[in-house]
Structures are given as C-alpha cells and as structure tokens.
N, C-alpha and C positions, 0 to 999 in steps of 0.2 A: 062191668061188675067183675071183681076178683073174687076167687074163689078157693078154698083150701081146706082139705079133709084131715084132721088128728086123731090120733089114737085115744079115747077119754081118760087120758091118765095122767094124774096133778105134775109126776115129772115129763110130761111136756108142755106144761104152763110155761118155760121160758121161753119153748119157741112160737107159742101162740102169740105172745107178746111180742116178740120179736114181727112177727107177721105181720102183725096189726100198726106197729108204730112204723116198721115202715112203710108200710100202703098210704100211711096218715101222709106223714114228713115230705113221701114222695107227691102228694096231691098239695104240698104248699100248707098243710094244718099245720101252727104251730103247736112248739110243745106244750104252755099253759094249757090247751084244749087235746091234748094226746094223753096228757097224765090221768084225769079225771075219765077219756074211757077207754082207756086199759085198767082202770081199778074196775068199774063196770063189769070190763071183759073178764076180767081177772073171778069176779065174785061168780060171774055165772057159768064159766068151764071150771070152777071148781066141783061148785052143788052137779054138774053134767059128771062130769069125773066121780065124784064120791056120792053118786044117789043115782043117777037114770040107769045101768047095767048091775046093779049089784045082784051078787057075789063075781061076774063079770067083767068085761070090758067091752067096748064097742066105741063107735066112733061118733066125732063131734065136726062138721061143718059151720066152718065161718063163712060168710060169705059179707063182703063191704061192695057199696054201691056211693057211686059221687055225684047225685045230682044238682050242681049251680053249686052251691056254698056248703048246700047239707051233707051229709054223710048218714049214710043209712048202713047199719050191722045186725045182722042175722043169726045168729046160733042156732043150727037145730041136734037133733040125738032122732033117734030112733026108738 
C-alpha cells in the first residue's frame, strides 16, 4: 500500500493527480482505465477541499492498494 497526506486545498489537486497516475502507470494500469479514476479522484478531493474543514483547512489522505488486478483507493479527511 502507498500512501500520501495533502493539504485539502483545490490547488493541490494537480499534484494529487499527479500521485495517483503515477502509482497507476507504475503498477502497469493503462491509461484508458487511469483517466476515469482520476476524475473520480478529482470529484472527491474537491467536495474534501471545498466542504469537510470549512472556514479552514486540514488534510486529506490518499492511500492506493494493488491487490492481483484490482486497485483499491482510499480518501479520508478528518
């Protein structure tokens, strides 16, 4: 399991993504199946980012798991 803590804030959605594709790429996902969830990813560190700390900030954990073929991803908040 990889794992990696951000700060909930929508400008660091480029490097959550960044994270994420290449965790994918490096486990052999292709990209037809990287695109669809990084939108995913994308929609749910947003709503983390603009709604779980407000007036605030606080942090958002990814964490990806590769078990056989699947890939499992995690988001939490606080």
């Amino acid at each position: 399991m990889v794992e990696r803590v951000f700060e909930a804030k929508v400008e660091n959605l480029d490097s959550v993504l960044e994270f994420m594709e290449d965790e994918l790429l490096s486990h052999g996902c292709i990209m037809k199946l990287v695109m669809p969830i990084n939108i995913s990813l994308e929609e749910m560190f947003v709503n983390i980012a603009s709604y779980a700390y407000e007036p605030g900030t606080g942090d958002a954990t990814i964490s990806i798991d590769f078990e056989g073929d699947d890939v499992v991803v995690q988001l939490r908040d606080t």
